[in-house]
N, C-alpha and C positions, 0 to 999 in steps of 0.2 A: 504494500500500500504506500502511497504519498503520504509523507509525513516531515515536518520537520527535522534541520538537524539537531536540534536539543534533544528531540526523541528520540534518534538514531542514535547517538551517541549514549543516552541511556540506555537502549537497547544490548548496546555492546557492553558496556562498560555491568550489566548485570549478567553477563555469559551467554547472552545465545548465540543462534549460529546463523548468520545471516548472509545474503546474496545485496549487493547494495549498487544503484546504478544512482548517478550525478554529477555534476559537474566535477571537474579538475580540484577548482578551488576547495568543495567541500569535502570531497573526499580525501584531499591531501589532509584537512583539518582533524578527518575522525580519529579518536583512540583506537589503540593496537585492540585487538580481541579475534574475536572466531569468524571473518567476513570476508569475503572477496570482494570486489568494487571494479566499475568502467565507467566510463565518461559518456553521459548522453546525456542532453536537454528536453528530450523528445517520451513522452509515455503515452501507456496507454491504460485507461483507467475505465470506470467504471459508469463515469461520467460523461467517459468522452474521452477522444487525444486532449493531450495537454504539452503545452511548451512550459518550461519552468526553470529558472536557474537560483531559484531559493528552495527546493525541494529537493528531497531522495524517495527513488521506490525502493522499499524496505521488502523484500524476501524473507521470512522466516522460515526454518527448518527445523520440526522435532525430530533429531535424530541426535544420538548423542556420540556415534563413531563417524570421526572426519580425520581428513587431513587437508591442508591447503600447497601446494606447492606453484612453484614458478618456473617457466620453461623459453627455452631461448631457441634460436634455429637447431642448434645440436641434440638439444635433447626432450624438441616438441613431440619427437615421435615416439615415445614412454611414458604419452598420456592413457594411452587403455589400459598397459599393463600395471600405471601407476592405480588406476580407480577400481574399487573393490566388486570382488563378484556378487552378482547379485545387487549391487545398489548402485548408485548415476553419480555423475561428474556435471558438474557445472564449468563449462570453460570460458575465458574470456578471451579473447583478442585486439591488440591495437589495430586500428585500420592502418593501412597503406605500409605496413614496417614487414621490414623482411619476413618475421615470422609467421605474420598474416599468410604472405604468399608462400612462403612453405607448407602451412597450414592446409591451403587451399587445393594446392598442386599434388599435394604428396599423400594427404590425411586415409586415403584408401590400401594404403602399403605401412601404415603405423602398426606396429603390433597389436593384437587384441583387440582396435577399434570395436569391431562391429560386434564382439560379445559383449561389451559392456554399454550402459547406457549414461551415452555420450552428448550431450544440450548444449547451448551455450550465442555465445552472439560475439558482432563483431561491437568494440567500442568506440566512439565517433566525438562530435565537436556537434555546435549549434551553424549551420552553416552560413549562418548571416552574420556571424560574428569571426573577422578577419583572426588569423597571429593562432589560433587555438590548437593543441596539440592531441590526438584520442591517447590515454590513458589506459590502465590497468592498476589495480593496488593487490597487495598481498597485505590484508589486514592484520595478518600473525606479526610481521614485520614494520609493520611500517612502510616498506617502500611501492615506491608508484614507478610506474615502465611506461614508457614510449617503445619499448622493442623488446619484450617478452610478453608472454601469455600468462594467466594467471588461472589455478584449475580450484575448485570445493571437490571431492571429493567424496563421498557422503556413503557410510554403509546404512543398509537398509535392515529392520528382524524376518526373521525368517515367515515365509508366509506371505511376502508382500512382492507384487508383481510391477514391475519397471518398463515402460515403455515410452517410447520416444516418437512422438507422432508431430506431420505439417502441414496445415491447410493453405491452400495452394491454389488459387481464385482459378487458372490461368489452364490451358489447355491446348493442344498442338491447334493449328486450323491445316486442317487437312489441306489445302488447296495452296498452300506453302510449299514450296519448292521443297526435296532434302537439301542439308548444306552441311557440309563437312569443311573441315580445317587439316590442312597438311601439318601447320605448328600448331603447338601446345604451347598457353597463354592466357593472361590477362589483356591482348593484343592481339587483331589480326591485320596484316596488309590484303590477303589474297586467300579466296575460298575458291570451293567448288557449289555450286549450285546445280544441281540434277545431274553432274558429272563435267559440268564444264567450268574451266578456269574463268575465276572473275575476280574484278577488285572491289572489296566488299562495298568498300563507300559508294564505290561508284554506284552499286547495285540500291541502296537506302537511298540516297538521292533521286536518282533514275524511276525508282517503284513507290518513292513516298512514303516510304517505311514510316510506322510512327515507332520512335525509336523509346516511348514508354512501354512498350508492350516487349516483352522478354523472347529472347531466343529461348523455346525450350527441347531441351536433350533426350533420347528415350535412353535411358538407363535402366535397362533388364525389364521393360514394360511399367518404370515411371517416369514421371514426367519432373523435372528439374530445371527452374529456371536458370541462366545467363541474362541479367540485364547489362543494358548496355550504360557506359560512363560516359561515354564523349565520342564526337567523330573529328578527327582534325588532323591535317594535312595527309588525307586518303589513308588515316588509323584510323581501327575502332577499335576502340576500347572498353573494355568490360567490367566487374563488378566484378566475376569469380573468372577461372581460367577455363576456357575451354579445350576439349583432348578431342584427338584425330579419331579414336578408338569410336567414337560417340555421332551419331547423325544428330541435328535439329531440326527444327521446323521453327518458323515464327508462331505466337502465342495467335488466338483469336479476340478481335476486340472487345472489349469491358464498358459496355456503356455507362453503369453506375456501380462504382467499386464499392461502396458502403455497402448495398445492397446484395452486392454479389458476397460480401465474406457475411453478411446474415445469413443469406441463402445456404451458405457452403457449410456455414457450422450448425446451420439446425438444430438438430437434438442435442450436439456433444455437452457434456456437463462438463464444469469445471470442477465439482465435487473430488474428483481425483486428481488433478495440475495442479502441480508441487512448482510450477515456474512456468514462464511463458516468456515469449518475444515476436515482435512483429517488425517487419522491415521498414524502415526512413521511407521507401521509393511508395510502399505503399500508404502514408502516412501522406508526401508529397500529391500524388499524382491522384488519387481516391478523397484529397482532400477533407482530411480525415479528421481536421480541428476539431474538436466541440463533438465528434459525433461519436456514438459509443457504439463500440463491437463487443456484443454480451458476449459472456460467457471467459474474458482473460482476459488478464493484466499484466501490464510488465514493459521492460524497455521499449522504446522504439530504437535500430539497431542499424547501425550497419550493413549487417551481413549479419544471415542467422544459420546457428550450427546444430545441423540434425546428423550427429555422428562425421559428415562432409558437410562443406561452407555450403550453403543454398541461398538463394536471391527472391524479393520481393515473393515471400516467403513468412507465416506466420506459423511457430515452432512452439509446439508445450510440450512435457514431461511429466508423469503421469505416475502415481503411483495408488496399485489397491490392493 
């Protein structure tokens, strides 16, 4: 929940164990204790999105086996084996730092990934406010990273089921070309489209691509977005990396995104989400101020992490 930082620090400062997203500033301020922390101005609440930089969303967690650890490019990929069987990891990441993109690029070759349940988001800046840097803290210690990762760790008692679930407004449109990539990347100059060589820009330009709507990947029969970051001097540039190994298709249009992630989460209950995150691009582009998405709360994010980095992309974690 949004709360104060007088409360959060209360929070800590009486032992529990908490997930903490907020500004730079306040989280550099908070006392040491049981917390992870990332930089975001951006939530999602119950009310509504919300901008705020006098707020933290507070995560709480009854659980009383944890560890916190911090991870750099060398040894981001001994986050599964680090997180305990049977219960979830919380992880956080700085945008745009190298570890991000090893993160990104590599996190399906980490040992253990995908038996354990693995959450987490990327951490960001207010983007209307120049000079800001995304963040991470390891609340055990004290310190705050520009270029590591930061993980909670959490075991679970026995009897209690872990899952890692993403709702995902967004859907191939069939009448999209395939488009493969020769390189792997956060970048491409040159694809193939139906098998023929092309320069991507050229192709968004030329077909009027709206470049809010996401490339998405079929990955074993799901769908995975690739949103795009920029187009500029015949680059595009992306949000996560895309691999050769992998076809896409452009997403299908979204008329009213509020509407569509109503739609898309219907029934689920939040009774079981131990943590949630929803991506900035949907935040931006769904125009999402003031309006509420029942049923989770939690950062608005970067990049969100469901086991691998996923894009414009809403992620809970789940425990019953």
């Amino acid at each position: 929940m949004l709360m104060k930082f007088d409360e959060a620090s209360k929070r800590i400062e009486n032992g529990s164990l908490l997930h903490i997203a907020g500004t730079e500033e306040l989280l550099r301020k908070l006392p040491k204790g049981k917390w992870v922390g990332g930089s975001t101005e951006y939530f999602m609440t119950k009310d509504g999105g919300r901008i705020s930089g006098e707020l933290l969303f507070v995560t709480e967690f009854p659980y009383e086996k944890f560890s916190v650890a911090s991870y750099d490019t060398s040894s981001i990929g001994n986050v599964g084996a680090d997180a305990f069987d049977g219960g979830f990891s919380i992880i956080i990441v700085p945008f745009d730092s190298a570890v991000h993109r090893e993160y990104a690029e590599n996190a399906a070759e980490f040992k253990d990934l995908f038996m354990k349940g693995i959450a987490g988001w990327v951490s960001g800046v207010n983007i209307r406010i120049p000079g800001q840097t995304p963040i991470t803290v390891n609340g055990m210690t004290g310190e705050a990273f520009s270029d590591k990762a930061v993980a909670l760790h959490i075991g679970v008692p026995g009897g209690k089921t872990v899952s890692v679930n993403i709702v995902n407004i967004f859907e191939q449109d069939e009448n999209s070309p395939v488009i493969k990539f020769a390189e792997e990347g956060f970048s491409a100059k040159k694809c193939f489209i139906d098998g023929k060589e092309t320069v991507f820009a050229d192709y968004i330009a030329e077909n009027g691509i709206d470049t809010k709507l996401p490339l998405i990947g079929n990955y074993s029969g799901s769908g995975i977005n690739i949103s795009f970051r920029s187009v500029e001097n015949g680059v595009v540039n992306f949000y996560a990396p895309v691999f050769d190994s992998i076809e896409y298709r452009l997403a299908k249009n979204i008329p009213d995104y509020a509407e569509a992630f109503q739609n898309r989460i219907g029934g689920i209950s939040d009774a079981s989400a131990v943590f949630s995150c929803n991506c900035i691009l949907n935040f931006l582009y769904g125009k999402l101020e003031g309006k509420s998405i029942d049923a989770f709360a939690g950062p608005i994010t970067f990049g969100e992490i469901a086991y691998q980095l996923v894009n414009q992309t809403l992620v809970y974690l789940a425990v019953q």
